[in-house]
VEXRO-128188 format. One record per residue (C-alpha): residue number from 1; residue in three letters; x negated, y negated, z. Coordinates in steps of 0.5 Angstrom, whole numbers. Each point is the difference from the previous one (the first is absolute). Layout:
! residues N
seq:type:east:north:up
NUM:ALA:X:Y:Z;
...
***
This chain:
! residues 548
seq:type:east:north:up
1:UNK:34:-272:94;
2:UNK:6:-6:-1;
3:UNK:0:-6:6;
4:UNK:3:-6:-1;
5:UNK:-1:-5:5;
6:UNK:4:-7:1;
7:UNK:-4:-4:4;
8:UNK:-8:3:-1;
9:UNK:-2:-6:3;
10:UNK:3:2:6;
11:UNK:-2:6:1;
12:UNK:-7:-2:-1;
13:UNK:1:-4:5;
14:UNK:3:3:6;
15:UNK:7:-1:-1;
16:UNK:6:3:-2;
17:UNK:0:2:-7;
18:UNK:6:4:-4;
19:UNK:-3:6:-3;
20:UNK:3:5:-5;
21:UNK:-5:6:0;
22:UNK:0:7:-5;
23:UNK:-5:4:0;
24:UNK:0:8:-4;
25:UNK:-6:5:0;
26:UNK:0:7:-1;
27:UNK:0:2:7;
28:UNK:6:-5:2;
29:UNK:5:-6:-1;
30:UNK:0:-6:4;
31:UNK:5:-7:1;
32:UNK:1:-6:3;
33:UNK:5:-6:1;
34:UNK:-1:-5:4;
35:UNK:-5:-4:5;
36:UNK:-6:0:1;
37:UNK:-6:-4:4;
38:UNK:-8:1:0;
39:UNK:-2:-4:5;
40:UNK:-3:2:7;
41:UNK:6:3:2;
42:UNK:3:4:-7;
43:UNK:8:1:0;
44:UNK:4:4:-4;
45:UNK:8:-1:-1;
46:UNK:3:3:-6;
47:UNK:2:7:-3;
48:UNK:-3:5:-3;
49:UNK:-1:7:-3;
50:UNK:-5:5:0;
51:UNK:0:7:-5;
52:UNK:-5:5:1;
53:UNK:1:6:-5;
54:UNK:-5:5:4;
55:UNK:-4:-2:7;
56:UNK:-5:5:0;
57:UNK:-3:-3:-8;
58:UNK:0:-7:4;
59:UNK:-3:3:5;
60:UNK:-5:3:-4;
61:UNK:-1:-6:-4;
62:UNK:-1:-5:6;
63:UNK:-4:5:4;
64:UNK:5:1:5;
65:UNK:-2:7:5;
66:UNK:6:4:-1;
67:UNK:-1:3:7;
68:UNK:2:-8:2;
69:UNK:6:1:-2;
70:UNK:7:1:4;
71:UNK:2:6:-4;
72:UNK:-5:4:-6;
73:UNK:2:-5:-6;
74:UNK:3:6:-3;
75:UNK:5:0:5;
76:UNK:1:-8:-1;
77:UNK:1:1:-7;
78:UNK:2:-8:-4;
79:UNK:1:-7:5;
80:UNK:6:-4:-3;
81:UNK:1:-6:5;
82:UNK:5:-6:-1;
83:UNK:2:-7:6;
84:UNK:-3:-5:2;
85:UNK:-6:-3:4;
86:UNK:-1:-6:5;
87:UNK:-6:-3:4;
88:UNK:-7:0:2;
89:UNK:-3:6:-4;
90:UNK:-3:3:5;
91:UNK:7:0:4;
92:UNK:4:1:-5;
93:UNK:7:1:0;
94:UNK:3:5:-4;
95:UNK:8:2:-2;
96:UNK:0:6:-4;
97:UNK:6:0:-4;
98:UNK:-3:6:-4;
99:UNK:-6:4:3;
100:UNK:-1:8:-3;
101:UNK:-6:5:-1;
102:UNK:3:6:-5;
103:UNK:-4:7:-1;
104:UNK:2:6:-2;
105:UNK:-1:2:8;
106:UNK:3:-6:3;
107:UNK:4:-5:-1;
108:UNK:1:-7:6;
109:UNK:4:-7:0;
110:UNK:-1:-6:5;
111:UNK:4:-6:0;
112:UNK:0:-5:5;
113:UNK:-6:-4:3;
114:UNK:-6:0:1;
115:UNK:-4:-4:4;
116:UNK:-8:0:0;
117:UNK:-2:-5:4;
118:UNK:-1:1:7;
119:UNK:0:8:4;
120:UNK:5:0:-8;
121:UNK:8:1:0;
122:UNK:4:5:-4;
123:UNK:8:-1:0;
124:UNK:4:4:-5;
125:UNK:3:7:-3;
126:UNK:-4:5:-2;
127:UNK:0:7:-4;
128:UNK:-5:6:-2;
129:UNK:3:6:-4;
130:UNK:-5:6:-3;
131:UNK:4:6:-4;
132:UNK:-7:3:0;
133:UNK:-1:-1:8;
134:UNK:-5:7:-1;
135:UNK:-4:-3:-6;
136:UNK:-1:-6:5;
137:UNK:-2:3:6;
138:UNK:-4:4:-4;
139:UNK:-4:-7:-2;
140:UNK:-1:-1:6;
141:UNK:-3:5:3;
142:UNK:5:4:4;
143:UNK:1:7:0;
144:UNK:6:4:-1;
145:UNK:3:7:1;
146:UNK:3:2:-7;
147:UNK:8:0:0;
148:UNK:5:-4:-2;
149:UNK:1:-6:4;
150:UNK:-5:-7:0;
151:UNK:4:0:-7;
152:UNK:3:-8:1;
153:UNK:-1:-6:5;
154:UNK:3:-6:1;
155:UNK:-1:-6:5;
156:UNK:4:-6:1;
157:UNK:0:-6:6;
158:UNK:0:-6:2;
159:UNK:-7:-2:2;
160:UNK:-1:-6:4;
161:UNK:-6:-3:4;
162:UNK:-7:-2:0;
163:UNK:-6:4:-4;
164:UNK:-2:3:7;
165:UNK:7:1:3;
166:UNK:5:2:-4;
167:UNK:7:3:0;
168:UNK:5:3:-4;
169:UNK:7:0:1;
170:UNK:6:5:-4;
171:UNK:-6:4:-2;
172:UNK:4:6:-4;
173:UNK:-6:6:-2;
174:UNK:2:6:-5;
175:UNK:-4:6:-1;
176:UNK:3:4:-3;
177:UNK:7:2:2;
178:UNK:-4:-3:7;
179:UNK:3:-8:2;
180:UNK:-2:-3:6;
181:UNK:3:-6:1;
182:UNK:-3:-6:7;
183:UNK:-4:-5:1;
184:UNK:-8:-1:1;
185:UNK:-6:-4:2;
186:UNK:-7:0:-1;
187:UNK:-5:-4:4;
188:UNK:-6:0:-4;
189:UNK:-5:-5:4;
190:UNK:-2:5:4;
191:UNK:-6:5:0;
192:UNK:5:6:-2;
193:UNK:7:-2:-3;
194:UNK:6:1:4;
195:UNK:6:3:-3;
196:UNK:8:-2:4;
197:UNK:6:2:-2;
198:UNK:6:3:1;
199:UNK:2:6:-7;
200:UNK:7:4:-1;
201:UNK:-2:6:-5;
202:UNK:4:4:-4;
203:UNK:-2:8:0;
204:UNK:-7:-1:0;
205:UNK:-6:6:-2;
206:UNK:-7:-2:2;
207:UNK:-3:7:-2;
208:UNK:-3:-4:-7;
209:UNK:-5:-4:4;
210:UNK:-2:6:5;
211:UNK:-6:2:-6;
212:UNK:0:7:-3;
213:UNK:1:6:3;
214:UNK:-5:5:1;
215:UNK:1:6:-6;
216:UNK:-2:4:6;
217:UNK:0:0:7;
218:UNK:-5:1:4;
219:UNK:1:5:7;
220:UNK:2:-3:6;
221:UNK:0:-7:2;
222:UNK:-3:-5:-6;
223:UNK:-7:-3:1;
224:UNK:1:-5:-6;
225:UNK:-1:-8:4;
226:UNK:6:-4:0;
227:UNK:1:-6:-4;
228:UNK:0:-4:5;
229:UNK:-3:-6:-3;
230:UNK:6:-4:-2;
231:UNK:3:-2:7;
232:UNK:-6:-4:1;
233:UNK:1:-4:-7;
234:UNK:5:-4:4;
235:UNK:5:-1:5;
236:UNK:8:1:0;
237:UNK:6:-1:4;
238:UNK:6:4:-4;
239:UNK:7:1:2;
240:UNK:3:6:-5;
241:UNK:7:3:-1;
242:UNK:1:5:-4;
243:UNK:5:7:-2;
244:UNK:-6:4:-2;
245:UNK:-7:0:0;
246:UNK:-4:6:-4;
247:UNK:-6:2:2;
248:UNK:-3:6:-4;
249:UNK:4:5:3;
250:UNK:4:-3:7;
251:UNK:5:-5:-2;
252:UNK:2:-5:5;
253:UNK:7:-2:1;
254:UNK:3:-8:2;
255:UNK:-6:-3:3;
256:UNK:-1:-5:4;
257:UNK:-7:-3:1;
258:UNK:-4:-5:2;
259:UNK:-8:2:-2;
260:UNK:-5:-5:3;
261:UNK:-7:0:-3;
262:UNK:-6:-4:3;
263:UNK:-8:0:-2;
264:UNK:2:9:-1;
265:UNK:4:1:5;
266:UNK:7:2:-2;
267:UNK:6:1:5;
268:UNK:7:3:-3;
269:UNK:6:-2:5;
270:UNK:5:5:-2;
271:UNK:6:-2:2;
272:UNK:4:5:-3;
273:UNK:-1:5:-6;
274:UNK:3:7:-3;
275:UNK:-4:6:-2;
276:UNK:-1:8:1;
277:UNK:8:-1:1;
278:UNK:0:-5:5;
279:UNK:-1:-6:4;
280:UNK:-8:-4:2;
281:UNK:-2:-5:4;
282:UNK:-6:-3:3;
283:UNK:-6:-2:-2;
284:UNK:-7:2:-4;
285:UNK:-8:-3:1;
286:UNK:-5:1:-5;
287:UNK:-6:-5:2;
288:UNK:-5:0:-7;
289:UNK:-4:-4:3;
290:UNK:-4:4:4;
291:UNK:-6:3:-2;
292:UNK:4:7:1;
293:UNK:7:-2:-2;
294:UNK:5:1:7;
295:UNK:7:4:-1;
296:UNK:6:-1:4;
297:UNK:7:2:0;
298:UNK:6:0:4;
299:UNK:6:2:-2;
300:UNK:7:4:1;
301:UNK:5:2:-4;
302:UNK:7:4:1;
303:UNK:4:5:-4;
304:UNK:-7:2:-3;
305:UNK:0:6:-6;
306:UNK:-7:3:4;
307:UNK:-1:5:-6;
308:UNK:0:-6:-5;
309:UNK:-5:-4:4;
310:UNK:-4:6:1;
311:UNK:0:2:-7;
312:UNK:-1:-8:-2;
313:UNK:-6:-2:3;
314:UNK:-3:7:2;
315:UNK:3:6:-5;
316:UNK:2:3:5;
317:UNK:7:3:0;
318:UNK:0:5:6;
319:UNK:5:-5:4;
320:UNK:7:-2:-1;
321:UNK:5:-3:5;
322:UNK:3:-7:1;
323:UNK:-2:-5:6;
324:UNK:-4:-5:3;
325:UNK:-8:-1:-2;
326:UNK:-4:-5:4;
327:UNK:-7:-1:-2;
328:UNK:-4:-5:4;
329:UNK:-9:1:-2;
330:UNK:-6:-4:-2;
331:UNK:-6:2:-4;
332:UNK:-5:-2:-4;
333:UNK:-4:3:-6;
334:UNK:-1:-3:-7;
335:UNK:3:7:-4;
336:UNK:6:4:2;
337:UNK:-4:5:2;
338:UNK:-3:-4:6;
339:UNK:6:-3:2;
340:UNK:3:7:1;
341:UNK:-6:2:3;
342:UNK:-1:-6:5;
343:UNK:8:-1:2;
344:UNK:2:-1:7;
345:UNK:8:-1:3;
346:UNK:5:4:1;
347:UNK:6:3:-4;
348:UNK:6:3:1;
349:UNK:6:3:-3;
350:UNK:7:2:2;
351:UNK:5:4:-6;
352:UNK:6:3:-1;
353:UNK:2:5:-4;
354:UNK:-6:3:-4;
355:UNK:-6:5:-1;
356:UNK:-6:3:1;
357:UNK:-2:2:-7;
358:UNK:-4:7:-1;
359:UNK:3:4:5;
360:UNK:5:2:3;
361:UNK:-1:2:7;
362:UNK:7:1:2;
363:UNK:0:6:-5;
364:UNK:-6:3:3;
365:UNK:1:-1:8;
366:UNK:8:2:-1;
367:UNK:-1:8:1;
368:UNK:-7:1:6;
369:UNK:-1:7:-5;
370:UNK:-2:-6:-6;
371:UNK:-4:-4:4;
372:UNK:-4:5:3;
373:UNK:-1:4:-7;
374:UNK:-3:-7:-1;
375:UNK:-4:-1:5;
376:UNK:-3:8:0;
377:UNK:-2:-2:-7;
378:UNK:-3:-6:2;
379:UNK:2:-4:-6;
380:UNK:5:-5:0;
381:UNK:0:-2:-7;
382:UNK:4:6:-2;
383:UNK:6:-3:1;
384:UNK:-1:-8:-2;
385:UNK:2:-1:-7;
386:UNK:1:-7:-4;
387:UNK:7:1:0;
388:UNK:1:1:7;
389:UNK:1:-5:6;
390:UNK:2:-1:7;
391:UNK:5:-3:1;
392:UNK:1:-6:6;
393:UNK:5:-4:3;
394:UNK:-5:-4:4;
395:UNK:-7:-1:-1;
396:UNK:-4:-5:4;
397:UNK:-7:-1:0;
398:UNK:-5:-5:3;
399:UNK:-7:-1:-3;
400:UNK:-7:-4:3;
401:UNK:-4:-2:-5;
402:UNK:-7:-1:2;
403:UNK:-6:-1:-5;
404:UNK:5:4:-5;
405:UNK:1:6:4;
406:UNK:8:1:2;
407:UNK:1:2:7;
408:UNK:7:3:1;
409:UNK:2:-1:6;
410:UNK:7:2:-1;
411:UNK:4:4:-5;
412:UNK:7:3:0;
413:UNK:4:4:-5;
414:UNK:7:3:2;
415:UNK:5:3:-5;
416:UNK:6:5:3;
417:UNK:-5:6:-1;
418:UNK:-7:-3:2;
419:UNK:-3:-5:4;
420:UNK:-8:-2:-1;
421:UNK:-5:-3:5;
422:UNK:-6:-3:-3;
423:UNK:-7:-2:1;
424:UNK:-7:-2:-4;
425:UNK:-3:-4:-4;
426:UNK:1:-2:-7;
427:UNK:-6:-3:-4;
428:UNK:2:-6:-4;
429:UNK:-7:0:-4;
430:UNK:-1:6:0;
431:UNK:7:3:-2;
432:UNK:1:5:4;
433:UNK:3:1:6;
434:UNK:-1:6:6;
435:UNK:7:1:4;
436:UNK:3:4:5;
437:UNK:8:2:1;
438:UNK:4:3:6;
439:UNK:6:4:-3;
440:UNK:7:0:3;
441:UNK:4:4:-4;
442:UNK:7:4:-1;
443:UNK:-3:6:-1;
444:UNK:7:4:1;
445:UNK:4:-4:-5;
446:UNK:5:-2:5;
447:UNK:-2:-7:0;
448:UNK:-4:0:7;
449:UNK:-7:-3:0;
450:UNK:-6:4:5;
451:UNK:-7:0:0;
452:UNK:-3:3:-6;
453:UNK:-4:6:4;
454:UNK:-3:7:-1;
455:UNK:-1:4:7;
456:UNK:1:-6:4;
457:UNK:-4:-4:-4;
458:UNK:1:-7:-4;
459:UNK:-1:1:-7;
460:UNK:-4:-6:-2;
461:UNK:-2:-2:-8;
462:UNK:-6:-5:-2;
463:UNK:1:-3:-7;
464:UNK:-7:-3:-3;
465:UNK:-4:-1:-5;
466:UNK:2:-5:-6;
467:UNK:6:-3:1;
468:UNK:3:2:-8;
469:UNK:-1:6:1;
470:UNK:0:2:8;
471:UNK:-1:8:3;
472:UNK:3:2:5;
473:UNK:-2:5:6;
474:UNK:1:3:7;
475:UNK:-4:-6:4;
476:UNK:-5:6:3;
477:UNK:-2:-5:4;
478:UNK:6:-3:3;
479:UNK:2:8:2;
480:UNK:-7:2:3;
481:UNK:1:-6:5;
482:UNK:8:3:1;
483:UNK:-2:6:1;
484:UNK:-5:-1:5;
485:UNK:4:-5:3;
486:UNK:6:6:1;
487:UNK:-6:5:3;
488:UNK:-2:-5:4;
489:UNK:8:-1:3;
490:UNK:0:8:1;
491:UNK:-7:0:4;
492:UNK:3:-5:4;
493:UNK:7:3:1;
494:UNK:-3:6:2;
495:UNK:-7:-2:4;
496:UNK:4:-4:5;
497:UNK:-2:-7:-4;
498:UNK:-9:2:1;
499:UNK:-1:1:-7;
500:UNK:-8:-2:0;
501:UNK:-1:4:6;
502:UNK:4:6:-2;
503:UNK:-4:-1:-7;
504:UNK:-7:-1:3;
505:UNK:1:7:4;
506:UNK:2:4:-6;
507:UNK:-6:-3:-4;
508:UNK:-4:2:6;
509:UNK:3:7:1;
510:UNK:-1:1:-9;
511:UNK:-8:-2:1;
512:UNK:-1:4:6;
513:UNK:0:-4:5;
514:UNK:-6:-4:-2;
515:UNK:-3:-6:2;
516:UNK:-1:-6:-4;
517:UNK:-7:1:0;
518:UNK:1:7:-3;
519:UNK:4:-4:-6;
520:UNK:-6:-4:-1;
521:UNK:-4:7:-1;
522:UNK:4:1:-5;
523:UNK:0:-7:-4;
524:UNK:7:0:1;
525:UNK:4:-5:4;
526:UNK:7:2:4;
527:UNK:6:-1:-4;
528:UNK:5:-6:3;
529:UNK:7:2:1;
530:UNK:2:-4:-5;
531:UNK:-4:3:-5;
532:UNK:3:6:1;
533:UNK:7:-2:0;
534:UNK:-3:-2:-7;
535:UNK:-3:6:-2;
536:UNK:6:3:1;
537:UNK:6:-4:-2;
538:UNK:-6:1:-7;
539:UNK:1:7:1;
540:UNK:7:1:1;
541:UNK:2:-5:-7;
542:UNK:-2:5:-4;
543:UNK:6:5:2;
544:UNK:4:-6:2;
545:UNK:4:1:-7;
546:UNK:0:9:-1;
547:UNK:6:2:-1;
548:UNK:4:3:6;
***
């Protein structure tokens, strides 16, 4: 330790003294040129140097908590500091013409002023860079997917404003290839922090920060909880543009959104996005701060590549076409697996030009001898293929979702050589679906479009099962309900339209003549008109497909 003072009398006493300090240790190196006071209010004007070749060795040697820290002291790595202080030494004010922490992590440097006194003050120029950002994040405990990306970082601004409200303008931040350039405020009195600000981004990929993927999916929707927990860590009021945003496999093209963040309830206003081949709008909720996390999304979009939605975000590809997607559902769950479970809302789709993948339907009703050696055979599947479709130029639906079954209240598919009607549900938590199609078809090849029919009869299909890999049949069911609708339209033709009349008195005539109470003799009770129709429409399904 070097000191020499010029006027020691003074300092003893209170008054201002002029100092010139050095002082060397292993763990750091320390100068100071200037004056000095040591009475009740202790002062400091004058420059000074700091040199501290290893934080954490002085850490360790004075006793310093490592966790106490802003960053781990690997990280931190040496200290140099050079400028000038002035002011009561519990206020001090400092011009840093020099400060800057190095590691083989990080490496940081401010210049500029920094007042202690008061809420504090910082007015300056600000840069952070890592060749090694992995190592660093590693170092502080976040965990990455493996890959290429996180390699480097840089950060540069000019922050401004009191300790607790800050705000940094001509904010430039690299990662990687990734620039995003704006401004931000930070308003730290609070009992969360909140973030503001407005950032224009270069192609940005977020799939790093989405922890690693599952070396094996599971069946059906996941069950693992979602982390939700950040959006409670602080609040945010963020506007973002950006060309192209990544995430795992959908990329988001020409945002621009603003996303507010308030104590776990995050609201996305979309004003414009591209994606899945075209353009979105609207909004996205998730409120985290409910016991039960709560989902909403209202969204349309236009010009929509459906085969690339579907295969995104369900893995399925069964339906291509371009058009109009609106989806406007709420739900709540605190995995996938319940949000799909519990949803309710609406959803419709309106496309040109696409297909039905997996059958070819216009194929198999283009000739009524194919569909009926078919439906003899009472398997359908024969003729679906993966490398066949259907075709369409129009397919309309409309679904109401209600507790994760969708109700189909509307379904439409037309081409030049079949159109479709259908109806059912489609279990979104579940991942299957139970649907019926009416088929119009041009059965002659001539381009003319009929029912679909054998003896009179419309020819109904049901598709069910797992929505990956459907069945399709004859819907028995809806033919029992036909057939017997025609018995019925020919009895009243030619009973003079006294069906239950007529039928009771054959029946009566079948039992001889015998009273209800001889039915009850018997334990059996008389069969309703109705059910006889049923009975016989059952009856003559069997035979409805023989060949003539």
């Amino acid at each position: 330790i070097a000191l020499e003072l010029s006027t020691p009398n003074a300092l003893l006493s209170g008054e201002t003294a002029e100092i010139d300090l050095e002082f060397a240790t292993d763990f750091a190196d320390m100068a100071y040129v200037g004056a000095a006071t040591l009475g009740e209010t202790q002062t400091a004007n004058g420059a000074f140097q700091l040199s501290v070749p290893n934080i954490a060795a002085l850490a360790d040697a004075v006793g310093i908590d490592p966790t106490t820290l802003p960053l781990p002291p690997g990280a931190i790595g040496r200290i140099e500091a050079a400028g000038r202080v002035s002011g009561a030494i519990n206020a001090l004010a400092i011009t840093f013409d020099e400060l800057t922490t190095a590691s083989d992590l990080l490496i940081t440097q401010f210049n500029g002023d920094v007042a202690l006194g008061g809420e504090g003050n910082v007015d300056g120029a600000l840069s952070i860079s890592s060749e090694n950002l992995r190592g660093l994040l590693t170092a502080l405990a976040v965990e990455l997917t493996p890959g290429d990306t996180l390699q480097t970082f840089s950060f540069r601004g000019n922050p401004n404003g009191s300790f607790e409200t800050i705000s940094i303008d001509d904010l430039n931040i690299n990662v990687d290839d990734t620039i995003a350039e704006g401004s931000v405020a930070m308003d730290l009195s609070a009992e969360r922090p909140k973030i503001t600000g407005a950032l224009s981004t270069s192609d940005l990929d977020l799939t790093p920060f989405m922890g690693p993927t599952p070396e094996e999916q599971p069946e059906g929707w996941s069950k693992t909880p979602l982390a939700l927990e950040s959006l409670t860590a602080a609040d945010a009021d963020i506007s973002l543009e950006s060309p192209s945003i990544k995430i795992d496999k959908m990329t988001l093209s020409n945002a621009d959104i603003r996303v507010q963040l308030n104590n776990g309830r995050l609201n996305a206003d979309i004003a414009q996005l591209s994606t899945f081949g075209g353009r979105w709008s609207g909004t996205v909720g998730l409120d985290a701060a409910r016991s039960v996390p709560r989902l909403s999304l209202a969204l349309t979009g236009d010009s929509i590549l459906m085969e690339d939605l579907m295969q995104t975000l369900a893995g399925l590809d069964r339906l291509s076409g371009v058009g109009q997607f609106s989806l406007d559902i709420s739900s709540v769950g605190a995995s996938i697996h319940d949000i799909m479970n519990n949803m309710d809302g609406e959803l419709s789709a309106d496309l040109a030009d696409g297909a039905l993948k997996g059958f070819n339907l216009g194929q198999l009703f283009r000739t009524t001898g194919n569909l009926r050696e078919a439906l003899t055979s009472g398997n359908l599947n024969l003729g679906i293929s993966p490398n066949d479709q259907t075709d369409f130029a129009s397919f309309d639906t409309l679904l109401s979702i209600t507790d994760g079954v969708a109700d189909i209240r509307a379904l439409d598919l037309v081409n030049s050589a079949l159109s479709a009607r259908g109806d059912g549900t489609i279990d979104l938590g579940a991942q299957t679906l139970n649907m019926g199609l009416q088929f119009a078809a041009d059965t002659t090849g001539q381009g003319q479009l009929s029912d679909v029919q054998l003896n009179g009869l419309p020819i109904p299909l049901r598709i069910a099962g797992s929505w990956t890999s459907p069945s399709i049949a004859p819907d028995t069911g809806a033919l029992t309900q036909a057939l017997a609708g025609q018995q019925i339209d020919r009895l009243t033709e030619s009973l003079g339209g006294d069906v239950g009349g007529a039928l009771s008195g054959i029946l009566g005539n079948q039992n001889g003549g015998s009273d209800d109470s001889a039915d009850d003799e018997n334990g059996d009770a008389a069969q309703t008109p109705e059910e006889a129709i049923e009975d016989a429409a059952r009856n003559a399904l069997g035979g409805l497909f023989r060949r003539d």
